[in-house]
C-alpha positions in Angstrom: 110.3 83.7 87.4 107.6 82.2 89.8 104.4 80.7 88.8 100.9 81.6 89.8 97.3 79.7 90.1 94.5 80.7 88.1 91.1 79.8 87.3 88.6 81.6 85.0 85.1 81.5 85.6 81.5 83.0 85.8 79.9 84.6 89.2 76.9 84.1 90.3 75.4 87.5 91.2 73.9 89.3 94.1 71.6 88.3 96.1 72.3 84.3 94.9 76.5 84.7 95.4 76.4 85.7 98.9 73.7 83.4 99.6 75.3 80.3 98.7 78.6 81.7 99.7 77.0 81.6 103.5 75.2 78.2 103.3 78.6 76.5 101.9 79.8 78.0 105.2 76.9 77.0 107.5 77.4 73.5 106.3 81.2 73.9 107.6 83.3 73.9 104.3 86.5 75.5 105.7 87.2 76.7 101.9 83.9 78.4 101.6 85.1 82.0 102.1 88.0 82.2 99.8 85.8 80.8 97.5 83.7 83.7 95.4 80.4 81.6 94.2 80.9 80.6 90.4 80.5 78.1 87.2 84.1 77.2 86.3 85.7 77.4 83.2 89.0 76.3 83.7 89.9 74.9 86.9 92.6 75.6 89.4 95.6 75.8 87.1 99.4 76.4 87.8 100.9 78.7 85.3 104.2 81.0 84.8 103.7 84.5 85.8 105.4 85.4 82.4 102.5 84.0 80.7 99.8 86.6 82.1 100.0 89.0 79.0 99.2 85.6 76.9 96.9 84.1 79.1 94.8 87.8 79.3 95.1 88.4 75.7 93.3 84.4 74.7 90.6 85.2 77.5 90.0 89.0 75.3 89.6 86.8 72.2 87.5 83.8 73.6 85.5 86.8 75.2 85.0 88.4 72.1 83.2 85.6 70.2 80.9 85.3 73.2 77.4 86.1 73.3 75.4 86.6 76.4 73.1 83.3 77.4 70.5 83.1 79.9 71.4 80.9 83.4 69.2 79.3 85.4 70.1 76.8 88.6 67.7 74.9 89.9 68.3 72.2 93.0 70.9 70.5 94.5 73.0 67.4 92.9 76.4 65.7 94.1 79.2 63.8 92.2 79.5 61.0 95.2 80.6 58.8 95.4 83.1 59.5 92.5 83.9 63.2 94.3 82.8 64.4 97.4 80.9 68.0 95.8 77.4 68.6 96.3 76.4 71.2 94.1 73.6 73.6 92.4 72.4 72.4 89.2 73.4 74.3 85.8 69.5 73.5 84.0 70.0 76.8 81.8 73.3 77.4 79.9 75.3 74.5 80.2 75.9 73.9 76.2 77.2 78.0 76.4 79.4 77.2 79.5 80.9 74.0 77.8 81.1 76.3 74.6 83.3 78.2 76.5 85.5 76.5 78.5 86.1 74.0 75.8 87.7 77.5 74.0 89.7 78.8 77.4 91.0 75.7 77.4 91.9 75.2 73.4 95.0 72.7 72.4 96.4 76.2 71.1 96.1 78.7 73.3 97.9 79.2 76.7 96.4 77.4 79.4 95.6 73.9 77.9 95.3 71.1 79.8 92.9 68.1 80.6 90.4 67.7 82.7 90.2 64.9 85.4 86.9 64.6 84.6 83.9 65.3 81.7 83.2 68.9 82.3 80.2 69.3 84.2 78.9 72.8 85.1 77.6 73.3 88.2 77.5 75.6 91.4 79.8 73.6 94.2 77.8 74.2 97.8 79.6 71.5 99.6 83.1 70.1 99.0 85.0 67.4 100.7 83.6 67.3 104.1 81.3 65.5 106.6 79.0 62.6 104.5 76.4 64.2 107.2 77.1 67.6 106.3 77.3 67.1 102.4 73.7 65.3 103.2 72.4 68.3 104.7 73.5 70.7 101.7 71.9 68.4 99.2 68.5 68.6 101.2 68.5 71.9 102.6 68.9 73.9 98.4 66.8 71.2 97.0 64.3 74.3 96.4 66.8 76.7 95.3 65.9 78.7 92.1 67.6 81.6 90.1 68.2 82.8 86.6 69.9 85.7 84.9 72.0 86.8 81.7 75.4 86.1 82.0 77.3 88.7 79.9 80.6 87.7 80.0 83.2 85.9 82.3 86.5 86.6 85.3 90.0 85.6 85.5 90.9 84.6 89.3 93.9 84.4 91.1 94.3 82.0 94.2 96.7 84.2 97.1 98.9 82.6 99.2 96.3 82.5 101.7 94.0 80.3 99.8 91.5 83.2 98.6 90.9 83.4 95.2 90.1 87.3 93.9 89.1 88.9 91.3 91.9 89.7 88.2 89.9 91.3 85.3 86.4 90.6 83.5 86.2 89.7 80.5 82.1 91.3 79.1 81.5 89.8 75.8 81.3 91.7 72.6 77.8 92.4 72.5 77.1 93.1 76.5 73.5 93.7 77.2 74.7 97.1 78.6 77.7 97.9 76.7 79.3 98.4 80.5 82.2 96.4 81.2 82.5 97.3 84.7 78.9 95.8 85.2 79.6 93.0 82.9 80.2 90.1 85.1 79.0 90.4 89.0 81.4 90.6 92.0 81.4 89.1 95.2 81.8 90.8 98.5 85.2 92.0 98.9 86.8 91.6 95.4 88.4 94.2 93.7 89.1 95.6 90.1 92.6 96.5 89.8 93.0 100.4 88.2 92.7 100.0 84.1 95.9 101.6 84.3 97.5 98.5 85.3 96.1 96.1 82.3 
């Protein structure tokens, strides 16, 4: 039995994933392109590969009582000096996104567990690196603007080489489009493993 790292969370879609994606990068996070842009719902979290089946099955249900919510980020702020993160503010669908990671994370279901601090959503753009550099991420997206429907959320699993991809989407019940495989936007280079397979 070995154990694998997880996280669930929602992507921020084309043409604003890529974009952020690159900036992080520009701004010289080392971590930036394992990273897929997102909101988290449940951060990194070490579980037993045993527990998959479970873990999927609690995502399905929290999934189902979803409903889809409107998202819009707007500027830059940072959690220094308590945590070196400069990030994209959540000023649309924060109360949904704390609906539902309080749920993923639920005393009863499979991945419980604390957080190290109050959840917060938010868009990271810069973590742990130069003070300069973290300056120049909070200045340089003070502008930044976007908004869309999120209909539904990922599972992600970190690789040995740091990356995180792309397990399965979870749409909510009543999807804009009725399209799961449209449900919840991918970034450059994930995959979707065959249906078979789930």
């Amino acid at each position: 039995m070995g154990t694998v790292t997880l996280g669930v969370s929602i992507a921020v879609p084309e043409p604003y994933g890529s974009f952020l994606q690159k900036r992080r990068e520009g701004f010289g996070d080392p971590h930036a392109h394992g990273i897929p842009t997102h909101v988290t719902l449940l951060p990194p979290t070490e579980v037993d590969d045993s527990s998959l089946p479970a873990i999927e099955e609690h995502l399905a249900g929290v999934a189902a009582l979803g409903r889809p919510f409107r998202m819009r980020l707007s500027g830059t702020g940072t959690f220094r000096p308590l945590s070196p993160v400069v990030y994209v503010n959540v000023v649309e669908g924060a109360s949904s996104c704390a609906w539902l990671q309080k749920r993923v994370r639920d005393a009863s279901g499979p991945v419980a567990r604390e957080l190290q601090f109050p959840y917060h959503p938010h868009v990271t753009i810069a973590h742990g690196i130069a003070e300069e550099a973290m300056d120049r991420a909070f200045e340089e997206l003070a502008e930044f603007e976007a908004a869309w429907t999120i209909t539904g959320f990922a599972l992600y699993e970190q690789g040995a080489d740091g990356v995180w991809r792309l397990e399965r989407e979870y749409p909510f019940a009543d999807g804009e489009d009725g399209d799961p495989a449209s449900a919840v936007p991918r970034q450059p280079g994930a995959t979707r493993p065959p249906a078979a397979s789930r």
